[in-house]
N, C-alpha and C positions, 0 to 999 in steps of 0.2 A: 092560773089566771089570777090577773089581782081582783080582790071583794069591791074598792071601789077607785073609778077612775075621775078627777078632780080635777078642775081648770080655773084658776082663780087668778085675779090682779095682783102680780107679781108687786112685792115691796123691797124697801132696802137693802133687808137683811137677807133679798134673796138672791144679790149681787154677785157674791163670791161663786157660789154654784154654777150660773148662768153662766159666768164669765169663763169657768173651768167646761162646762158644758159648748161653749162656744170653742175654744180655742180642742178642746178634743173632736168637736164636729167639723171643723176646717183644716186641721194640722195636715192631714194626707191630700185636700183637695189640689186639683194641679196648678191654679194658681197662686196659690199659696207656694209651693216653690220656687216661683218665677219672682213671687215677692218678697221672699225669706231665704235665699239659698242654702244658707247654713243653720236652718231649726232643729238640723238634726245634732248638731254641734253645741247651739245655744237653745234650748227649748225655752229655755223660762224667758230669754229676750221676747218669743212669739207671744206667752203667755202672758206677758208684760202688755204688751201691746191691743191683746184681747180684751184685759180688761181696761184699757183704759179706751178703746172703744165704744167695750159695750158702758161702761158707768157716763161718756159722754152723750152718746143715744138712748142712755133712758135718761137720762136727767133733762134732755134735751123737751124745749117747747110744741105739747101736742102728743107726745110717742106715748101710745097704749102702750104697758108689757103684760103680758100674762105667761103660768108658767102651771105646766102638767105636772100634776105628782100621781103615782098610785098607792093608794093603801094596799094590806095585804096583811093576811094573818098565821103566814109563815110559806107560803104555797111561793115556789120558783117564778119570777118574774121576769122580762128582757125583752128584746129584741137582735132579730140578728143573728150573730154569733155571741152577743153577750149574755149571758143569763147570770142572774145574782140571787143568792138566798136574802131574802127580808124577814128579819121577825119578831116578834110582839109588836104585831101592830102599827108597824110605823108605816109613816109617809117618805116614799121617796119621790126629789123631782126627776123627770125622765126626759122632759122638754120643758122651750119656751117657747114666746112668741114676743116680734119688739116690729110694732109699725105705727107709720103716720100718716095722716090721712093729706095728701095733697088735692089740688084743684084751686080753683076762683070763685065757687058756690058760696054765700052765704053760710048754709051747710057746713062744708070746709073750712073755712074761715072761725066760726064755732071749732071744730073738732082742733083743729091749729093752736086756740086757744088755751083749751084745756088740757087735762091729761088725768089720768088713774089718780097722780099726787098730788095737782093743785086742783080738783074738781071742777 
């Protein structure tokens, strides 16, 4: 088990990850084949596209991101089928999260304006 689990307002530089993170959590999804025929042929075209997705919805006006990492001080961590050794201490991200708040509230319209990077 990891020592401690972290949920903080994703920044820039946590772009590449996310994006790698994205595009490995949809590559097998079944619409994703119907929209990529050949990812198994070109993977890095999908990966391409991932992240020029996810860099246009976070930069995008309003989108909260935040992103899960876990510490750990050398103890087996994962999910799934995947388990990975971590060690000295480090932080890995494991997730994220990228959302906007819609509606015609007052409220909303606030949330719309802001975001994690322009306060």
């Amino acid at each position: 088990m990891p020592d401690k689990v972290i949920v903080r307002p994703a920044v820039p530089s946590d772009l590449s990850k996310i994006c790698l993170l994205s595009a490995d959590s949809f590559k097998t999804h079944h619409n994703v084949s119907k929209l990529h025929p050949y990812i198994s042929k070109y993977p890095k075209d999908f990966l391409r596209g991932e992240t020029y997705g996810c860099k246009a919805y976070f930069y995008s006006r309003g989108v909260h991101s935040f992103v899960l990492e876990v510490e750990d001080s050398g103890d087996r961590v994962g999910g799934g089928d995947v388990v990975e050794k971590v060690t000295g201490n480090r932080k890995k991200m494991i997730g994220y999260s990228m959302w906007g708040r819609i509606g015609r509230s007052e409220v909303g319209k606030r949330w719309r304006k802001q975001s994690i990077l322009r306060g």
